[in-house]
C-alpha positions in Angstrom: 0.0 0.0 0.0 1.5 3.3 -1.2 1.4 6.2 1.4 0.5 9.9 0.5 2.5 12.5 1.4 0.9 15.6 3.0 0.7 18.0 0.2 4.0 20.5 1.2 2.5 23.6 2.5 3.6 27.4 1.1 5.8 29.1 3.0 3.7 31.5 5.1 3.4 35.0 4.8 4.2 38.1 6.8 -0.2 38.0 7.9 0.2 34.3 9.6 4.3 34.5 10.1 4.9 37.6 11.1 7.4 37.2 13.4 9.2 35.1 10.8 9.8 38.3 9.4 10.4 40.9 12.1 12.8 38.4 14.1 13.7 36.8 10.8 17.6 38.8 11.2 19.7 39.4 13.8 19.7 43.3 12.6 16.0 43.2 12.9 16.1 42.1 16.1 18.7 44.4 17.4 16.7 47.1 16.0 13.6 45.9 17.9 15.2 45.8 21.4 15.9 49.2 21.0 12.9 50.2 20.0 10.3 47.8 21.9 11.1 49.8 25.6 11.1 53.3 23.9 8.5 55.2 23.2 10.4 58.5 21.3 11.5 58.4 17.8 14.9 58.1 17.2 16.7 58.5 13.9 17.9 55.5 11.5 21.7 56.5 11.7 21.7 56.8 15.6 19.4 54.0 15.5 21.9 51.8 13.5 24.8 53.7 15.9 23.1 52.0 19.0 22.3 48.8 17.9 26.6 48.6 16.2 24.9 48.0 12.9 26.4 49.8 9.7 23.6 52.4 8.5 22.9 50.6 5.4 21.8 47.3 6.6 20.2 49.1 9.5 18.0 51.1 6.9 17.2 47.7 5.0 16.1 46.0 8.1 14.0 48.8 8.8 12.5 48.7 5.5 11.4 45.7 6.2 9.9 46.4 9.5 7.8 49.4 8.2 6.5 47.6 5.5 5.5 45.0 7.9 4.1 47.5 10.3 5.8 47.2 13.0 7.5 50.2 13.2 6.8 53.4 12.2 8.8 55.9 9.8 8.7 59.7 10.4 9.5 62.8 8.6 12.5 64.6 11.3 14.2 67.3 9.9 17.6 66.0 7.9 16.7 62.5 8.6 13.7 59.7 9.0 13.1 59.0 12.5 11.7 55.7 13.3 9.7 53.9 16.3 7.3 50.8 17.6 4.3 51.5 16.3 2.3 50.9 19.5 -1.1 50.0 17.8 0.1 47.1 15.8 -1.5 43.7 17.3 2.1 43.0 18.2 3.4 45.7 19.7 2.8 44.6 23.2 3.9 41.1 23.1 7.2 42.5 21.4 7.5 45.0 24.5 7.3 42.2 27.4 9.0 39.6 25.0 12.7 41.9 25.4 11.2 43.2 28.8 12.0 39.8 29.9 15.3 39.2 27.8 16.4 42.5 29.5 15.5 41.2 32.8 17.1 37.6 32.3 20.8 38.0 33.4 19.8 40.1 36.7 17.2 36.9 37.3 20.6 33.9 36.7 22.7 36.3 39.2 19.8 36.3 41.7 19.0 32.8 41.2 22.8 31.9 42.0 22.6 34.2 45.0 19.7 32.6 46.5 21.3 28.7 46.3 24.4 30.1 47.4 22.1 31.4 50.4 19.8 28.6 50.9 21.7 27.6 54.0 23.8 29.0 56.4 26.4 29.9 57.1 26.8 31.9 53.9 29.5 32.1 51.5 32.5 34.7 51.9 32.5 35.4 47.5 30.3 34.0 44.8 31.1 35.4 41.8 30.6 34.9 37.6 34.0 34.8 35.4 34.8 34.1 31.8 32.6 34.7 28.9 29.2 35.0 30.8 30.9 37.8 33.0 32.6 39.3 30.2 29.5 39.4 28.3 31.2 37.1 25.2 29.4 33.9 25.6 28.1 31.9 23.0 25.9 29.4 22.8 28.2 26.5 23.6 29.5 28.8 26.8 29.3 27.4 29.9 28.6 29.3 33.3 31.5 29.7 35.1 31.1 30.8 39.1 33.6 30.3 41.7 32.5 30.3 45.1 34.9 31.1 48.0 34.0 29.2 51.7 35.6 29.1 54.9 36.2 25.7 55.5 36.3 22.9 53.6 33.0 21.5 55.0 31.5 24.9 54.0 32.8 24.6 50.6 31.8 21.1 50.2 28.3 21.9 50.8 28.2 24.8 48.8 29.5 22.9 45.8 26.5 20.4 46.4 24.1 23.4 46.5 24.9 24.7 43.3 25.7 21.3 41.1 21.8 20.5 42.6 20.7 23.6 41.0 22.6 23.3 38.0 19.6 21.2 36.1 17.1 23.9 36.7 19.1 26.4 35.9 20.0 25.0 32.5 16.4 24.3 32.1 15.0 28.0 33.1 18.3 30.1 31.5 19.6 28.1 29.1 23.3 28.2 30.9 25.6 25.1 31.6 26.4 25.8 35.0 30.2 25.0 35.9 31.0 25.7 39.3 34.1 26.0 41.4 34.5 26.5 44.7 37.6 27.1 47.1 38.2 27.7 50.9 39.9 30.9 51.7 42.7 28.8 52.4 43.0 27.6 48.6 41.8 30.9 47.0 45.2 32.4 49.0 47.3 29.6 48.3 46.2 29.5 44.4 46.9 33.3 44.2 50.3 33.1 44.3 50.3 31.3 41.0 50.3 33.7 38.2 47.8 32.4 35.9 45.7 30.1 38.1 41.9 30.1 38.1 41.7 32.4 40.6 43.6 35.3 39.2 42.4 34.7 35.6 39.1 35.0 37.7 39.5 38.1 39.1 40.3 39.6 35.3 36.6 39.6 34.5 34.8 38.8 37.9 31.0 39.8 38.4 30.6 39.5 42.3 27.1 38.4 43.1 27.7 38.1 46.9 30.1 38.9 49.5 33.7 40.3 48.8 36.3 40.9 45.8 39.1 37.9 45.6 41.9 40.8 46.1 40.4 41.5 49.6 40.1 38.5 50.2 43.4 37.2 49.9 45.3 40.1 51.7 47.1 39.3 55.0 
C-alpha cells in the first residue's frame, strides 16, 4: 500500500508568520530591542549607531519592519526617525518579550545568590568569570562561578548546593552551570600562581555576593 505524502504547504506570509519576518535577522532584532522599551522616535543612523549596525543594513532591516508594520517611519528634519508602532496587534507582546530578555541575566545572578544562600552559614564570595561575565558567551559557553567558603566542609556543601541547581538552571536560562568553589585557604594559596583560576578570575569577575578575591586574599 503506497502512502500519501501531506501536500507541502507554502511558505507562510508576513499575515500568519509575522514574526518570521520581524525576528527573521539578527539586525532586525537588534533594532527591535531598542525600540520595543522606547517610546520617542529616534533616527535610523543613531538607530543603527546604538544597535553597532552599519547604517545601510540598518536602513534595510527597517524597511522591512515598516512595510510589515511594525514600526513606524517619520518625517524629522535631515533625517527619518523611526519607532514601535504601539497600535500594531504585536506591539505589546514585542515590549514584554525583550522586557523579559532585559531582565534575564539580573534573574541567573539572583537565582545563583539565592542557592548560594539557601543555608547557612553563607558564602564569603560567589562570583561569575569568563565569557558570561565578560558578556562574550556563545551558545556552547558554559557558566562559570567560583564560590569562595571558609572551611572545607563549607565549601563542600556549597558545591553540592549549586551542582543540585545546576539542572534547573540549564532548564529556566539556558546556561551550563560549571561551578568551582575554594576555601579561603586555597583561593590564597592559588593566588600566588600567576595564571591560576583564581587570578584569571578576578580579570573579568562579576561578584554576586560577599567580597572581591583581592580582599580576600590580603594578609
Amino acid at each position: 500500500m503506497t502512502r500519501r505524502l501531506a501536500p507541502r504547504q507554502p511558505p507562510a506570509g508576513p499575515l500568519r508568520a509575522p514574526l518570521s519576518y520581524a525576528l527573521g535577522t539578527p539586525a532586525k532584532v537588534a533594532l527591535l530591542r531598542l525600540l520595543a522599551p522606547r517610546g520617542d522616535p529616534v533616527s535610523q543612523r543613531e538607530a543603527a549607531r546604538r544597535t553597532g549596525i552599519q547604517v545601510r543594513s540598518a536602513q534595510r532591516a527597517l524597511d522591512d519592519l515598516v512595510a510589515l508594520g511594525v514600526v513606524t517611519r517619520l518625517a524629522g528634519g535631515r533625517e527619518h526617525l523611526v519607532r514601535l508602532n504601539a497600535d500594531h496587534r504585536l506591539a505589546p507582546a514585542l515590549t514584554i518579550l525583550f522586557d523579559a530578555e532585559a531582565d534575564l541575566f539580573r534573574a541567573l545572578r539572583q537565582t545563583l545568590s539565592e542557592v548560594a544562600t539557601r543555608h547557612r552559614p553563607k558564602p564569603v564570595a560567589l562570583l561569575l568569570f569568563g565569557s558570561a561575565a565578560r558578556g562574550d558567551d556563545r551558545l556552547d559557553s558554559d557558566l562559570d562561578v567560583l564560590g569562595v567558603a571558609r572551611t572545607q566542609e563549607e565549601a563542600g556543601a556549597l558545591l553540592e548546593r549549586l551542582a543540585a541547581a545546576a539542572a534547573a538552571i540549564r532548564t529556566t536560562f539556558g546556561a551550563e552551570l560549571r561551578p568551582v568553589v575554594l576555601t579561603v585557604a586555597q583561593l590564597r594559596s592559588q593566588w600566588r600562581t600567576r595564571g591560576s583560576l583564581p587570578r584569571r578570575a578576578a580579570e573579568d569577575a562579576l561578584l554576586i555576593l560577599g567580597r572581591p578575591l583581592p580582599e580576600l586574599v590580603r594578609p
